[in-house]
C-alpha positions in Angstrom: 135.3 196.8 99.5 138.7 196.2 100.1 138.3 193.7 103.2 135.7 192.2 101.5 137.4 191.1 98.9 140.3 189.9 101.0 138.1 187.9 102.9 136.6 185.6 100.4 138.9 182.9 99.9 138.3 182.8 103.5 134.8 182.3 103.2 135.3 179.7 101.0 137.7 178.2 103.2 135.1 177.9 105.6 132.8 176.9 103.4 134.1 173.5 102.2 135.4 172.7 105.7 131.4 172.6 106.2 131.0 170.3 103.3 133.4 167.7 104.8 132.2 167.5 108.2 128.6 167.3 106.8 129.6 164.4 104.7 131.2 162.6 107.4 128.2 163.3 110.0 126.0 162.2 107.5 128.2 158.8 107.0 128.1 158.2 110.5 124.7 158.5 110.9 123.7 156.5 108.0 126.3 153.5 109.3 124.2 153.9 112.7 120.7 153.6 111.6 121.2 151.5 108.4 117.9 149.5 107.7 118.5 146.1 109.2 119.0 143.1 106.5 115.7 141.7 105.4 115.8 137.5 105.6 113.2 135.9 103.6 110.6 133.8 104.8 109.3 131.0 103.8 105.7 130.0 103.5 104.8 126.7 105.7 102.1 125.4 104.5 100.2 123.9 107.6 97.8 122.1 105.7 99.8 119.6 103.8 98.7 116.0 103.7 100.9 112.8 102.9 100.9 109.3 101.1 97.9 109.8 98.7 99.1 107.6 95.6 100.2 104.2 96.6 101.2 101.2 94.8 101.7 97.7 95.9 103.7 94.3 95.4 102.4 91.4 97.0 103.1 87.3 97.4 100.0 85.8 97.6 99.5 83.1 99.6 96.7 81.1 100.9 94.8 80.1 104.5 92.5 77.2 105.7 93.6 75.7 102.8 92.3 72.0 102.1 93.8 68.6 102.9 96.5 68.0 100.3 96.6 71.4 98.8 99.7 73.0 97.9 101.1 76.0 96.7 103.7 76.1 93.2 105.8 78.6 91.5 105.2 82.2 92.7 102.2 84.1 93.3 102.4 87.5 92.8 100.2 90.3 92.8 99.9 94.0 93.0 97.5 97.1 94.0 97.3 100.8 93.2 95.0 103.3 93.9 94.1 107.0 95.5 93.7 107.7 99.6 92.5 111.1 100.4 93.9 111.8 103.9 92.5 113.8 106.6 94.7 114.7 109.3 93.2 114.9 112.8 95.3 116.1 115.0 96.9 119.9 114.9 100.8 118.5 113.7 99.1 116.3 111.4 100.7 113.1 112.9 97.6 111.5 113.2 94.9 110.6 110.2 92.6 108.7 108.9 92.5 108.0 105.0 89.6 106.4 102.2 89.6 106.3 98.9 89.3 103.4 95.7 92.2 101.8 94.3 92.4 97.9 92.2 93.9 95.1 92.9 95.3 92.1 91.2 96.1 88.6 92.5 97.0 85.5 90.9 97.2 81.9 93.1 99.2 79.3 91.6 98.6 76.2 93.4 97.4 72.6 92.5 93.4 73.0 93.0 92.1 72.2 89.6 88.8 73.8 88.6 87.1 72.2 86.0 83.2 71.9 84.9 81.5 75.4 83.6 81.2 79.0 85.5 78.1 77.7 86.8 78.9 74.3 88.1 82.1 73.9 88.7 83.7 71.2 90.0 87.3 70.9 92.8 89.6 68.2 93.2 93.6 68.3 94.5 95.6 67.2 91.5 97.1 63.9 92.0 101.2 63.9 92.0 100.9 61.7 89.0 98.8 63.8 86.6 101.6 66.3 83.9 100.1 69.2 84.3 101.8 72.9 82.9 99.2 75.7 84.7 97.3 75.6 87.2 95.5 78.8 88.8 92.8 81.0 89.8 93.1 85.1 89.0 90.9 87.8 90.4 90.8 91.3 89.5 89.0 93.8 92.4 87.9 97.3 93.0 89.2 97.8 96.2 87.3 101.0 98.8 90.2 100.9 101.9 89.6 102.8 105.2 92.9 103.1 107.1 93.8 104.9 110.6 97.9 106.5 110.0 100.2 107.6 112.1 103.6 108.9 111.4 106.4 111.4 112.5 106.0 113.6 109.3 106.9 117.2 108.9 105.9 119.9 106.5 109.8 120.2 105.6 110.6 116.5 105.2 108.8 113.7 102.7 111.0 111.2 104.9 109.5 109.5 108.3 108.3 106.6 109.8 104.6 105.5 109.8 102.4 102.5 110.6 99.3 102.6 109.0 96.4 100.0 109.8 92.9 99.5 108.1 90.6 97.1 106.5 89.6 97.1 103.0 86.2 96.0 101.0 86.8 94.6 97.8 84.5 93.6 94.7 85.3 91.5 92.3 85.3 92.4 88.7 87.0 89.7 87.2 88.1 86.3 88.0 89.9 83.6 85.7 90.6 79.6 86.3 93.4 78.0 84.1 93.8 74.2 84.5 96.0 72.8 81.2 97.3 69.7 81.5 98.2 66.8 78.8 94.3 66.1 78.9 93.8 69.4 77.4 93.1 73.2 78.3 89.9 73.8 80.9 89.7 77.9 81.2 86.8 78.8 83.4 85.7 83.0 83.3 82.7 84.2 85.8 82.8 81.4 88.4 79.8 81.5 90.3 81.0 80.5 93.7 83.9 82.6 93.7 83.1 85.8 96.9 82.4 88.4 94.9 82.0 90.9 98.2 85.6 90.5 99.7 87.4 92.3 103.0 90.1 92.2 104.9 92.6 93.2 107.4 95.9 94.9 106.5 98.8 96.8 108.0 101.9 99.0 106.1 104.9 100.2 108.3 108.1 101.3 107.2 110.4 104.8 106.8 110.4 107.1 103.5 108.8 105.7 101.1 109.5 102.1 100.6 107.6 100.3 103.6 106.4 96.5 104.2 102.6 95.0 103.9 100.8 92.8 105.1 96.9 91.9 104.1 94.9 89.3 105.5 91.0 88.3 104.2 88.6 87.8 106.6 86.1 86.0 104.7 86.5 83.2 102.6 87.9 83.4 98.7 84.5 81.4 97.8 81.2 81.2 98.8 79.5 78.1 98.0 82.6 75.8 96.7 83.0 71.9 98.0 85.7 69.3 97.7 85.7 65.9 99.1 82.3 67.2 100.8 83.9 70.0 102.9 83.4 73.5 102.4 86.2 75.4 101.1 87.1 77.9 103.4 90.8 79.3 102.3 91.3 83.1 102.8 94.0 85.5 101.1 97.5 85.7 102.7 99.2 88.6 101.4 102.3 90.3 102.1 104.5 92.6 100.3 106.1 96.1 99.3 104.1 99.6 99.6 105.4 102.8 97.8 103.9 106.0 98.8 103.8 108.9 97.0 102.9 112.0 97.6 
């Protein structure tokens, strides 16, 4: 009983000596096979598209324009609409892109239009005749069909593209103003305007300002004479794109 007693402080002795090599093993160990740091990931999505609003700022100018016609003060003009676009290639560099949009453009220029919507008459304004206004307006629903390419990535809105297409037009509404000290002739509906219109266009630039250029490749009217020749002029128009989204 004796020894017993004796011996139990060295029991406990030995007993937290024990304890503090367990706790440092068990540190160790724990240092050793700590679970390893968990980075987050991010979610690419690889089926993003690009450039599906746009909106447009154009100078308007004209083509095959008649003897003795000119162009005065500034014609300006401007588009928006919605392009769906449907990537064809696995990086998504590569697509092709419809989808409806309107378009405005205004001609100032010295072709007076005079007469009624249903017969109207054209004549070149003589240098000697005070006129204030003098142009023609059309407002059109606009179905383009484009082919794009571009260096775009899922992580970055900014890159380079060159997109090229054509784009069908009708026209909803078209306006003549010719006011000059003889009085005001307004003309609304005019017959011989097109009213099926198409042309050419390109867009090319980096982020999202980029330059345009459209082109008509049929004729602004359809059945519309002066001095006994046809008038042929076609839509010149070139300008600022903005993209987005």
């Amino acid at each position: 009983m004796q020894n017993f007693i004796l011996s139990k402080p060295e029991n406990k002795m030995r007993l937290f000596l024990n304890c503090i090599l367990l706790l440092f093993f068990s540190s160790l160990y724990s240092q050793e096979f700590a679970a390893p740091e968990l980075t987050p990931l991010i979610k690419i999505d690889s089926l993003y598209r690009e450039d599906q609003f746009y909106v447009a700022i154009t100078y308007n100018t004209l083509s095959n324009k008649p003897s003795g016609l000119k162009q005065n003060k500034f014609s300006g003009g401007f588009s928006g609409g919605f392009l769906r676009d449907m990537p064809i290639n696995k990086s998504r560099t590569i697509a092709i892109a419809s989808g409806i949009g309107l378009t405005y453009t205004n001609y100032n220029e010295n072709l007076a239009i005079t007469g009624t919507a249903q017969s109207a008459n054209y004549t070149i304004i003589e240098p000697d005749v005070k006129y204030s206004k003098n142009k023609f307006s059309h407002l059109s629903f606009d179905v383009p069909i484009e082919f794009r390419w571009r260096t775009s990535t899922f992580e970055s809105h900014k890159f380079w593209r060159i997109y090229t297409g054509v784009k069908f037009s009708y026209l909803l509404y078209d306006k003549s103003v010719f006011n000059s000290e003889n009085g005001k002739i307004e003309i609304k509906g005019n017959n011989d305007f097109n009213k099926f219109q198409y042309g050419a266009y390109v867009s090319s630039g980096y982020n999202t300002i980029n330059l345009y250029l459209y082109y008509g490749l049929n004729p602004l009217f359809q059945s519309a004479f002066i001095n006994g020749e046809t008038i042929k002029m076609r839509s010149l128009n070139f300008g600022l794109i903005f993209y987005i989204l």
